[in-house]
C-alpha positions in Angstrom: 100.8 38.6 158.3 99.3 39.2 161.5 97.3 42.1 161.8 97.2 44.6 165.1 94.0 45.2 165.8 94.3 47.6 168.9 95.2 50.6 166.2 92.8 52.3 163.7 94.0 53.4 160.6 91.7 55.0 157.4 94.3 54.0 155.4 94.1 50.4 155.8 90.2 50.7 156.2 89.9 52.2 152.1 92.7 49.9 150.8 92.1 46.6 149.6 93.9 43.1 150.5 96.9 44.0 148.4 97.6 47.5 150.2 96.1 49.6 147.0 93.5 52.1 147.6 90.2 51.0 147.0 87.9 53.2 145.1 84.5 51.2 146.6 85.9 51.7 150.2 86.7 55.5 150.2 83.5 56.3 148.3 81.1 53.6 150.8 82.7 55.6 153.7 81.9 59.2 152.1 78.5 58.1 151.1 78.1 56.9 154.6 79.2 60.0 156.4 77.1 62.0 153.8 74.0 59.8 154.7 74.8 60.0 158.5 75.2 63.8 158.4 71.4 63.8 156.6 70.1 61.3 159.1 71.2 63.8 161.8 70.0 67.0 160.3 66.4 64.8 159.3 65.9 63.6 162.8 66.1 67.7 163.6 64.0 68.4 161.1 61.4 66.1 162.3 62.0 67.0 165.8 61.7 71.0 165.4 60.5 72.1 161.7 58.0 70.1 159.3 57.3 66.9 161.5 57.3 64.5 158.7 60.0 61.6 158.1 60.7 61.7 154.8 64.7 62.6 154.6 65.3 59.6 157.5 63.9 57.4 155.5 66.2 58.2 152.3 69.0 59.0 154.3 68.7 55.3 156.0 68.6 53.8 152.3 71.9 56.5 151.2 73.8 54.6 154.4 72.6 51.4 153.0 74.6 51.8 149.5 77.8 53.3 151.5 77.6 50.1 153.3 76.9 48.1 150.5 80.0 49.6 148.6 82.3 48.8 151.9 81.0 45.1 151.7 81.9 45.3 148.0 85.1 45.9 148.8 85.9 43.6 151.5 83.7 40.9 149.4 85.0 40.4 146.0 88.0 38.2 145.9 91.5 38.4 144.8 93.9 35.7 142.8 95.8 35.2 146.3 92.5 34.2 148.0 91.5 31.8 145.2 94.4 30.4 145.0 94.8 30.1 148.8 91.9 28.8 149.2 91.8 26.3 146.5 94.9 24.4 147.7 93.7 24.5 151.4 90.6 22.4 150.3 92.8 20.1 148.7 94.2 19.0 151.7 
């Protein structure tokens, strides 16, 4: 099944291969936008109030496990891929 790519859905970005809602994709994308909202309100911070770095850098590593859960998701395999892609070596 040929997928459009020219739409963008939220749906289809938290649910896994099978079209079930994945729990590691909708909570990778909320820990993301959490982490991006603190990386924005950290970089005024260090701009305007107390001139040290400290919530970027832990904000950058609160992204890093949102992303980590969306790789999760799109990462760990299904029975259809192993079994598609067993039989397509085969050959």
């Amino acid at each position: 099944m040929a997928k459009e790519i020219n739409k963008f859905s939220f749906a289809e970005m938290t649910s896994n291969d099978d079209g079930k809602t994945s729990g590691s994709g909708t909570t990778g994308i909320f820990i993301s936008f959490i982490g991006g909202l603190c990386f924005l309100l950290g970089c005024i911070d260090k701009m305007f109030l107390s001139n040290t770095a400290d919530i970027l850098t832990q904000s950058i590593i609160v992204i890093g496990i949102g992303v980590g859960l969306l790789g999760y998701r799109k990462g760990k395999s299904t029975d259809a891929k192993i079994a598609g892609s067993s039989s397509s070596e085969e050959q």
